[in-house]
N, CA, C and O atoms as CSV, one atom per row, in Angstrom:
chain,resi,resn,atom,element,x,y,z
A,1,UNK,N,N,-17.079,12.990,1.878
A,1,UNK,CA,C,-17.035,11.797,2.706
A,1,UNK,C,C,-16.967,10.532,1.844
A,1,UNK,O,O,-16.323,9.488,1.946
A,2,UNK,N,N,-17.690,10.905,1.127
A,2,UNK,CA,C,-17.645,9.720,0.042
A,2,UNK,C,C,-16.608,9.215,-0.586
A,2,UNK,O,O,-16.500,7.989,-0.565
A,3,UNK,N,N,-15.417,10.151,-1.421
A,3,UNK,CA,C,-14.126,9.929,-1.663
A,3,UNK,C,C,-12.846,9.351,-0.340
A,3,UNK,O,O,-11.819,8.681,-0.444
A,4,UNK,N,N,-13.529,9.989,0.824
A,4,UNK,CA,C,-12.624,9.478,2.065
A,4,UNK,C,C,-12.772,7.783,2.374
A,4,UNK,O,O,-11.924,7.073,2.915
A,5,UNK,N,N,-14.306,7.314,1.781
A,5,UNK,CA,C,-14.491,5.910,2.056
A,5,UNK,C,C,-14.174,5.114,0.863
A,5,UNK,O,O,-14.184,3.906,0.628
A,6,UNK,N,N,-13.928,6.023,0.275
A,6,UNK,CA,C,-13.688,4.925,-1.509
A,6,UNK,C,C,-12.267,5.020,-1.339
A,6,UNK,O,O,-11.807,4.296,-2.222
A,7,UNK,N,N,-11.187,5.590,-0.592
A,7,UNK,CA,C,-10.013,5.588,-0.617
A,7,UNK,C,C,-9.672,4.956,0.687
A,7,UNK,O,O,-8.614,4.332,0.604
A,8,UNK,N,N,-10.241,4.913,1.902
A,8,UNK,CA,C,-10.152,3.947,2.892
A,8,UNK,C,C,-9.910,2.611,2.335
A,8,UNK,O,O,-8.873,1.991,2.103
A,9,UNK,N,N,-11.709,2.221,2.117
A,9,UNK,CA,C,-11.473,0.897,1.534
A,9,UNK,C,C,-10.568,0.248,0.385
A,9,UNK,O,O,-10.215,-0.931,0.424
A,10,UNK,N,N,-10.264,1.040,-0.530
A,10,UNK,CA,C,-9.326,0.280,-0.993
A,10,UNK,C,C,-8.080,0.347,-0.915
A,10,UNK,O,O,-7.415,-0.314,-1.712
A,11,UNK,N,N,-7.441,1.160,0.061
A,11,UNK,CA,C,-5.960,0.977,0.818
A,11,UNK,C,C,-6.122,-0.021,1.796
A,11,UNK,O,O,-5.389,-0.989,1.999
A,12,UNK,N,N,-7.222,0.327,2.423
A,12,UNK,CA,C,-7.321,-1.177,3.274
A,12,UNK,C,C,-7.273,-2.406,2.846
A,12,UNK,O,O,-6.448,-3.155,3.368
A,13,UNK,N,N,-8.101,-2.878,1.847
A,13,UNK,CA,C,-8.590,-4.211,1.050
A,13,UNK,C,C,-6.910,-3.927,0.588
A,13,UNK,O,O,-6.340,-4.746,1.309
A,14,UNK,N,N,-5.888,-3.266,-0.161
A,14,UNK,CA,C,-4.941,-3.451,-0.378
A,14,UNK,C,C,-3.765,-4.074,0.668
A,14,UNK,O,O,-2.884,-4.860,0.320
A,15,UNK,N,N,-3.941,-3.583,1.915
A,15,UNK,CA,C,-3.068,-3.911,2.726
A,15,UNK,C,C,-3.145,-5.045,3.460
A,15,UNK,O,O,-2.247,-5.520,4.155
A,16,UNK,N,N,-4.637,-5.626,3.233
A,16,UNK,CA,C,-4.839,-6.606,4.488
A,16,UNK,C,C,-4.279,-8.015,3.516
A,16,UNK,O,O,-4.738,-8.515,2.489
A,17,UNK,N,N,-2.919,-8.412,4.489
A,17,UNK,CA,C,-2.261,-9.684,4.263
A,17,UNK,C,C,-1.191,-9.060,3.040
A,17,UNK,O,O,-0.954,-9.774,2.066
A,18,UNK,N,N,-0.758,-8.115,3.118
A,18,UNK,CA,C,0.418,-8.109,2.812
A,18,UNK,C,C,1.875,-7.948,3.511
A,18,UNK,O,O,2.063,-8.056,4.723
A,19,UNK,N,N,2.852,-7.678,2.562
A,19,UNK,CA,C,3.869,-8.125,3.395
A,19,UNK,C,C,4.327,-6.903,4.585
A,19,UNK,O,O,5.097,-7.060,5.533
A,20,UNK,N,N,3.770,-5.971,4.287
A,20,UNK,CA,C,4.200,-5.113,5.465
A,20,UNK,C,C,3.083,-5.119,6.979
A,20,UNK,O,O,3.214,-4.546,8.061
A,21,UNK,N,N,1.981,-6.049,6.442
A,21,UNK,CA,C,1.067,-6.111,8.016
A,21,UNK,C,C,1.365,-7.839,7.965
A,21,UNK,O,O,0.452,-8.384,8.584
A,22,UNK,N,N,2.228,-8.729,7.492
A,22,UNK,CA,C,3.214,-9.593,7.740
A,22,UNK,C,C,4.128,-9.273,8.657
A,22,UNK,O,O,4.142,-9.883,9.726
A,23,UNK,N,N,4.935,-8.380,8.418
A,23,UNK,CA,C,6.222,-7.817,8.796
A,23,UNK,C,C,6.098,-7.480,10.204
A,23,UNK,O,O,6.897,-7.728,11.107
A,24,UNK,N,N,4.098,-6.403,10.305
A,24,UNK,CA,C,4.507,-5.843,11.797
A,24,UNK,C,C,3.833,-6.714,12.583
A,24,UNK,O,O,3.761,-6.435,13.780
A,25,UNK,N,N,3.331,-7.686,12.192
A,25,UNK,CA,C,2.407,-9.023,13.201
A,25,UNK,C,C,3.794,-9.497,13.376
A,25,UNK,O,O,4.109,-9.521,14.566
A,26,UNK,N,N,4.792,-9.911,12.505
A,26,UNK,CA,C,6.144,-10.251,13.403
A,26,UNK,C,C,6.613,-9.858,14.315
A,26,UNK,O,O,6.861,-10.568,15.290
A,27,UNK,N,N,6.910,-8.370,14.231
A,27,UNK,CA,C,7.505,-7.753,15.152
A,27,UNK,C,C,6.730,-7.398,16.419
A,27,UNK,O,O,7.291,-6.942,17.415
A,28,UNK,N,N,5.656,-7.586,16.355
A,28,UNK,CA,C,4.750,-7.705,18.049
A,28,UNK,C,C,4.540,-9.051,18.681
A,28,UNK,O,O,4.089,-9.266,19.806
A,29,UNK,N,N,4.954,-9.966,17.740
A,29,UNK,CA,C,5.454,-11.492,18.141
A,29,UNK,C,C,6.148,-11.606,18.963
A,29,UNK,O,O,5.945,-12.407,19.876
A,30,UNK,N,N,7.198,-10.828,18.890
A,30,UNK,CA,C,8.103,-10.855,19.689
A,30,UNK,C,C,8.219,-11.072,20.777
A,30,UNK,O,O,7.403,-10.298,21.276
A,31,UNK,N,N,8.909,-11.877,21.978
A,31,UNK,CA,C,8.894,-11.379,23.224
A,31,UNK,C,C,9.390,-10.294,23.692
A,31,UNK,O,O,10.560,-10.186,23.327
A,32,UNK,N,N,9.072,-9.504,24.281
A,32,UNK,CA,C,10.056,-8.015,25.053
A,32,UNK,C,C,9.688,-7.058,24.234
A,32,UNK,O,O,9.708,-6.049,24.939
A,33,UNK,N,N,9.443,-6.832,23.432
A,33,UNK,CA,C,9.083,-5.830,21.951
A,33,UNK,C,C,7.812,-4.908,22.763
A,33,UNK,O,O,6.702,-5.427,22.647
A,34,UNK,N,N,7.856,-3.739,23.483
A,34,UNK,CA,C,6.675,-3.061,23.669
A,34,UNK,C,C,5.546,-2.846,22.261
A,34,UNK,O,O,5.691,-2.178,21.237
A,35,UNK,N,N,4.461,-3.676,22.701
A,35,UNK,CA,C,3.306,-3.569,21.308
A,35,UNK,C,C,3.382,-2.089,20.639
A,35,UNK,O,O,3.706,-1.876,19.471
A,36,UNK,N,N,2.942,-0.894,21.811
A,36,UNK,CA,C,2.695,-0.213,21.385
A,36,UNK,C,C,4.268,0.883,20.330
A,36,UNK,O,O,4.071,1.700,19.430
A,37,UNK,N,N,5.364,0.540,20.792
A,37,UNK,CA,C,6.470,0.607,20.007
A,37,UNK,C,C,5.786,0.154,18.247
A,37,UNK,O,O,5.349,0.800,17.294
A,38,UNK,N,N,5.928,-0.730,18.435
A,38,UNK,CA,C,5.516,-1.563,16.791
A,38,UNK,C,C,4.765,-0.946,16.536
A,38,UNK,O,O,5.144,-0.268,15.582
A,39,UNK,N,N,3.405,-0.611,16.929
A,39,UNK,CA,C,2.240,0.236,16.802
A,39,UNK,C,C,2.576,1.481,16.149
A,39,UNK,O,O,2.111,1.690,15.028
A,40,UNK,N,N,3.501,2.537,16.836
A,40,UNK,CA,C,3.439,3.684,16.485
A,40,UNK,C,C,4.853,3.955,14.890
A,40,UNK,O,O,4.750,4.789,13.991
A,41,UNK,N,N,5.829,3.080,15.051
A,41,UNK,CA,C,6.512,2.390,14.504
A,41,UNK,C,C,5.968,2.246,12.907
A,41,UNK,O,O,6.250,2.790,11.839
A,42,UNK,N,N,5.292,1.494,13.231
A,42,UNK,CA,C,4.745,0.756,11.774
A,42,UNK,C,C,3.605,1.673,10.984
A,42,UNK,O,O,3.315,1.559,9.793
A,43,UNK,N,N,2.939,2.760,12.085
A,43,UNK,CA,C,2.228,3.891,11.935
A,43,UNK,C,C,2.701,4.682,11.416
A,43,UNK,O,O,2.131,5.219,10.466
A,44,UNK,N,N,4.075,5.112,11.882
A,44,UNK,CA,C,5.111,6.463,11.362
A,44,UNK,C,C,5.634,5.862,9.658
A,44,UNK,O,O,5.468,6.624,8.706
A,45,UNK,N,N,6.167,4.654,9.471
A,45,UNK,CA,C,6.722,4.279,8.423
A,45,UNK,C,C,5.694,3.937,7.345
A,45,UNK,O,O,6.125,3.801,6.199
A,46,UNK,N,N,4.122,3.751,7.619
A,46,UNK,CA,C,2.536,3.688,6.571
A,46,UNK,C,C,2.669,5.229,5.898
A,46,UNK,O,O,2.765,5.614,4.732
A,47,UNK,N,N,2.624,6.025,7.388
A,47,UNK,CA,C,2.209,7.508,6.776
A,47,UNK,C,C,3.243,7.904,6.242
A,47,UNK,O,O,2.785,8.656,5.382
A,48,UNK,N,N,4.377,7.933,6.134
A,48,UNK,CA,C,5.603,8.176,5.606
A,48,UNK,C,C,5.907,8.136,4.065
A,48,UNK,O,O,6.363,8.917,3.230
A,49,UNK,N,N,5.221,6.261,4.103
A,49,UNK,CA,C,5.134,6.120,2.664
A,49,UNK,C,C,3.886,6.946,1.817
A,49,UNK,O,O,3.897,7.503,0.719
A,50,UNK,N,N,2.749,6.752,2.903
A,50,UNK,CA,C,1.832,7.121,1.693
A,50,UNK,C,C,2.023,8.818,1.427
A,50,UNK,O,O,1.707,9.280,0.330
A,51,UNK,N,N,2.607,9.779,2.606
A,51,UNK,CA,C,2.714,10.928,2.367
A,51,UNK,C,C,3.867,10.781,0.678
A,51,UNK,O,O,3.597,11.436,-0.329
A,52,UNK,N,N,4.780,10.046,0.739
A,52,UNK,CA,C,5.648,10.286,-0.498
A,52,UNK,C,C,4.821,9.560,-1.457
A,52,UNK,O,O,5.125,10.238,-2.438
A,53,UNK,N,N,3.852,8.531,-1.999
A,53,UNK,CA,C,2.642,8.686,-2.686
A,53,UNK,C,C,1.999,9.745,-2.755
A,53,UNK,O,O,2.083,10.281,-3.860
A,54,UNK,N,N,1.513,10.159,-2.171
A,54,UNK,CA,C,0.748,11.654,-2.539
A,54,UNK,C,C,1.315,12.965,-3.093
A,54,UNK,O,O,0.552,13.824,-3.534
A,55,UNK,N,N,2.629,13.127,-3.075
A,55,UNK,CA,C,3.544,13.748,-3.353
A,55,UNK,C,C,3.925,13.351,-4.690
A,55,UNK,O,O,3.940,14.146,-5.629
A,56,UNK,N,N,4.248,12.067,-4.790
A,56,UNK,CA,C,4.475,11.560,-6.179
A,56,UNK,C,C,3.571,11.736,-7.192
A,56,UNK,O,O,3.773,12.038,-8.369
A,57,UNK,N,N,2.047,11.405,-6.316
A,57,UNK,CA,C,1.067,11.672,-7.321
A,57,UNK,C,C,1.032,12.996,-7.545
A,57,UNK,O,O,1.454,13.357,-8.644
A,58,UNK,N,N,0.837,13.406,-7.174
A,58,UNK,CA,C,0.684,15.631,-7.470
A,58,UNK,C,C,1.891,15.892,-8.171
A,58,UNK,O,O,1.911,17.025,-8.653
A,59,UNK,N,N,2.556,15.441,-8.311
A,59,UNK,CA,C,3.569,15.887,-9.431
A,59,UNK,C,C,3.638,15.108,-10.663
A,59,UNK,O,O,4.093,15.613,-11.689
A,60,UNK,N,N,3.136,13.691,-10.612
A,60,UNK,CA,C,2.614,13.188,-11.673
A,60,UNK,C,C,1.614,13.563,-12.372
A,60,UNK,O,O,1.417,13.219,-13.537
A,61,UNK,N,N,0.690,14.522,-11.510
A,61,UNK,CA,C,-1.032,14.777,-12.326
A,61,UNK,C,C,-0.357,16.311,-13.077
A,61,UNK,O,O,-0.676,16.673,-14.209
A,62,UNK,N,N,0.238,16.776,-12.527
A,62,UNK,CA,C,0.729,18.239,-13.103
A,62,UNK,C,C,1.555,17.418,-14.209
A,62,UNK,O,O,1.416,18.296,-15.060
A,63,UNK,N,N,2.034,16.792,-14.637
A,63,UNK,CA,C,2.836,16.466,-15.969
A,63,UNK,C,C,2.114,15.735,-16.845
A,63,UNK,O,O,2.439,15.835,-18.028
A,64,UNK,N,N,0.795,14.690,-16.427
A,64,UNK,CA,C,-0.196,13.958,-17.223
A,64,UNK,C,C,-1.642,14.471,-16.482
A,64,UNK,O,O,-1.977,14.928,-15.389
A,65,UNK,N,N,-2.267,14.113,-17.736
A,65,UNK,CA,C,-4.106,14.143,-17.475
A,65,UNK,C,C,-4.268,12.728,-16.629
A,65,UNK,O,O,-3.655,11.664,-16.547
A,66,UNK,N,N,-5.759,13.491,-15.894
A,66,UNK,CA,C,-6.388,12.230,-15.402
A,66,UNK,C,C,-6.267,11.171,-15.658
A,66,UNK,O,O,-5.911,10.308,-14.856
A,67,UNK,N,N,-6.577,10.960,-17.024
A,67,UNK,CA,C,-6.731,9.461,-17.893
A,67,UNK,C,C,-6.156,9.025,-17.942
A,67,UNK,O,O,-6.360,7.829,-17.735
A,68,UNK,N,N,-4.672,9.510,-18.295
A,68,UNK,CA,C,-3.461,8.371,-18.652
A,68,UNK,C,C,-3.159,7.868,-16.893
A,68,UNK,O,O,-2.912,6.735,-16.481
A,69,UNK,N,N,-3.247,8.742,-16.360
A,69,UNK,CA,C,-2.731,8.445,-14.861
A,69,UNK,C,C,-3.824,6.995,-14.320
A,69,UNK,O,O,-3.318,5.985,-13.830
A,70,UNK,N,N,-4.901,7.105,-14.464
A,70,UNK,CA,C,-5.692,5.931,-13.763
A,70,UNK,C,C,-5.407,4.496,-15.023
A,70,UNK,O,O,-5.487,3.359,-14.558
A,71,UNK,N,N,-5.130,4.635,-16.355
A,71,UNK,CA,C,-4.760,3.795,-17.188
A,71,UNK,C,C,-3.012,2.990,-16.564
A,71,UNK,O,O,-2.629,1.824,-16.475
A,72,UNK,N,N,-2.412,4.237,-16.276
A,72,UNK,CA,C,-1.283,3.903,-15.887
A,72,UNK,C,C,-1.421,3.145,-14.670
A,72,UNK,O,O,-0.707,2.144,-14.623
A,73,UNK,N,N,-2.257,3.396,-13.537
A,73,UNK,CA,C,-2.000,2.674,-12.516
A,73,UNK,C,C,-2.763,1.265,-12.221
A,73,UNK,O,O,-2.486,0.343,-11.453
A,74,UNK,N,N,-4.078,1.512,-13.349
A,74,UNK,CA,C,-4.719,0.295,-13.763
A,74,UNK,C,C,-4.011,-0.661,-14.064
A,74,UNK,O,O,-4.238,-1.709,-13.459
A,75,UNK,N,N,-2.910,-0.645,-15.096
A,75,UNK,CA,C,-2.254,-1.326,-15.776
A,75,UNK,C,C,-0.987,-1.684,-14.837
A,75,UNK,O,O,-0.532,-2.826,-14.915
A,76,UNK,N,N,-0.502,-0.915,-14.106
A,76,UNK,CA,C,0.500,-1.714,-13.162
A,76,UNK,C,C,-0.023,-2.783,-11.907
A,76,UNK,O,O,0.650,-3.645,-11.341
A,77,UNK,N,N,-1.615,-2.373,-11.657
A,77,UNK,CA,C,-2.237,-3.550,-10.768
A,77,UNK,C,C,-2.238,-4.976,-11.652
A,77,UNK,O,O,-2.067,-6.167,-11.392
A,78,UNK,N,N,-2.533,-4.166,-12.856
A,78,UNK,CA,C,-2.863,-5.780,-14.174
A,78,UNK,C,C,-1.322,-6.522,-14.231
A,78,UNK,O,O,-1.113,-7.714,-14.456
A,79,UNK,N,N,-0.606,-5.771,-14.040
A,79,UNK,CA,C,0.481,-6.290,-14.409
A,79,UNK,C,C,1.207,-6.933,-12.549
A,79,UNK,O,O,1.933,-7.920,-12.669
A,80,UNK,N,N,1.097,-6.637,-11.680
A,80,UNK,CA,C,1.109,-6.759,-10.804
A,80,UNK,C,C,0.739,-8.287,-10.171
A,80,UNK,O,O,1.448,-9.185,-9.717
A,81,UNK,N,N,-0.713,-8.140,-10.362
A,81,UNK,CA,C,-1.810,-9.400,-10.545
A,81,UNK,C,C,-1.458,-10.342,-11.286
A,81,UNK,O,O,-1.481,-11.343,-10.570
A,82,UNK,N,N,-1.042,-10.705,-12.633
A,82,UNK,CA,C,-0.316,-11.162,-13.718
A,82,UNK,C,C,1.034,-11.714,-13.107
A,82,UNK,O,O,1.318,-12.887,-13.347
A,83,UNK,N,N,1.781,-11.042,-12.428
A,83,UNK,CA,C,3.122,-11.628,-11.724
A,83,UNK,C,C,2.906,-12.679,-10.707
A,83,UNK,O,O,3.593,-13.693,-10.582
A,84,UNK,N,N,1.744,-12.292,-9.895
A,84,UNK,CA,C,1.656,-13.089,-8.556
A,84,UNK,C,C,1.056,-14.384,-8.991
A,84,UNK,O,O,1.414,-15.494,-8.597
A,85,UNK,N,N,-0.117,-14.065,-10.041
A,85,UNK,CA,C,-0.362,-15.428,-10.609
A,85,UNK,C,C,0.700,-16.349,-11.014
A,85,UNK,O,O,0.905,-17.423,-10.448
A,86,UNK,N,N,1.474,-15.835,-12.162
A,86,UNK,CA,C,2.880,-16.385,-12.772
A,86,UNK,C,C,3.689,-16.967,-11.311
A,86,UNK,O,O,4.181,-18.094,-11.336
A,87,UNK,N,N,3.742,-16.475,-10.588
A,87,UNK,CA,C,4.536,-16.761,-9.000
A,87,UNK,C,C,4.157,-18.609,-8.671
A,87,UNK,O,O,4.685,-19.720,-8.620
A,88,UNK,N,N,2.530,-17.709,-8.478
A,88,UNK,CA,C,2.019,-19.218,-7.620
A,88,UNK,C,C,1.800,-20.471,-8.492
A,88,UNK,O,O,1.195,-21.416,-7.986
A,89,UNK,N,N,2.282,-20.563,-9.879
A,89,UNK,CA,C,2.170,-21.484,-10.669
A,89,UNK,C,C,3.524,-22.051,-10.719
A,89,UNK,O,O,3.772,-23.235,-10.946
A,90,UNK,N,N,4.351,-21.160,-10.499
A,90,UNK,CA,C,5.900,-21.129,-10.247
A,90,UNK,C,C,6.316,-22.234,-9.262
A,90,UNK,O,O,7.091,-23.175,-9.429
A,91,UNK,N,N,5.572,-21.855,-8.163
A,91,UNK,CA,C,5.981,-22.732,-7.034
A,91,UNK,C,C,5.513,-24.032,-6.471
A,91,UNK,O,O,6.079,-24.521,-5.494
């Protein structure tokens, strides 16, 4: 249970205010747009992605160890983080 809430929360804390829960607060903006359309919609295309994440990862852990893998993904948040800063100084 414990791993189910340490991986909740931080897909959540990841998603909240990005551009894809941008995207589907647009599309229920809409006039005429059935909510629950967008709803199941934006549901099918989350699990979609994260199923091909999980997939990606399991074939990444079979070719690298633990370590390099959480270094690796450490380092693309750092680098990630690093861009958006560079962004908002940008603009």
């Amino acid at each position: 249970m414990t791993a189910f809430l340490t991986i909740f929360t931080a897909v959540f804390l990841a998603e909240l205010g990005d551009k894809t829960q941008i995207a589907t607060l647009l599309f229920s903006a809409e006039d005429g747009r059935p909510k629950w359309l967008v709803f199941l919609a934006a549901t099918a295309a989350l699990t979609a992605s994260s199923a091909i994440a999980v997939l990606a990862g399991a074939t990444a852990e079979r070719a690298l160890s633990a370590a390099p893998l959480k270094l690796i993904a450490g380092a693309g948040f750092v680098i990630i983080g690093l861009l958006m800063i560079a962004d908002h100084f940008r603009a």
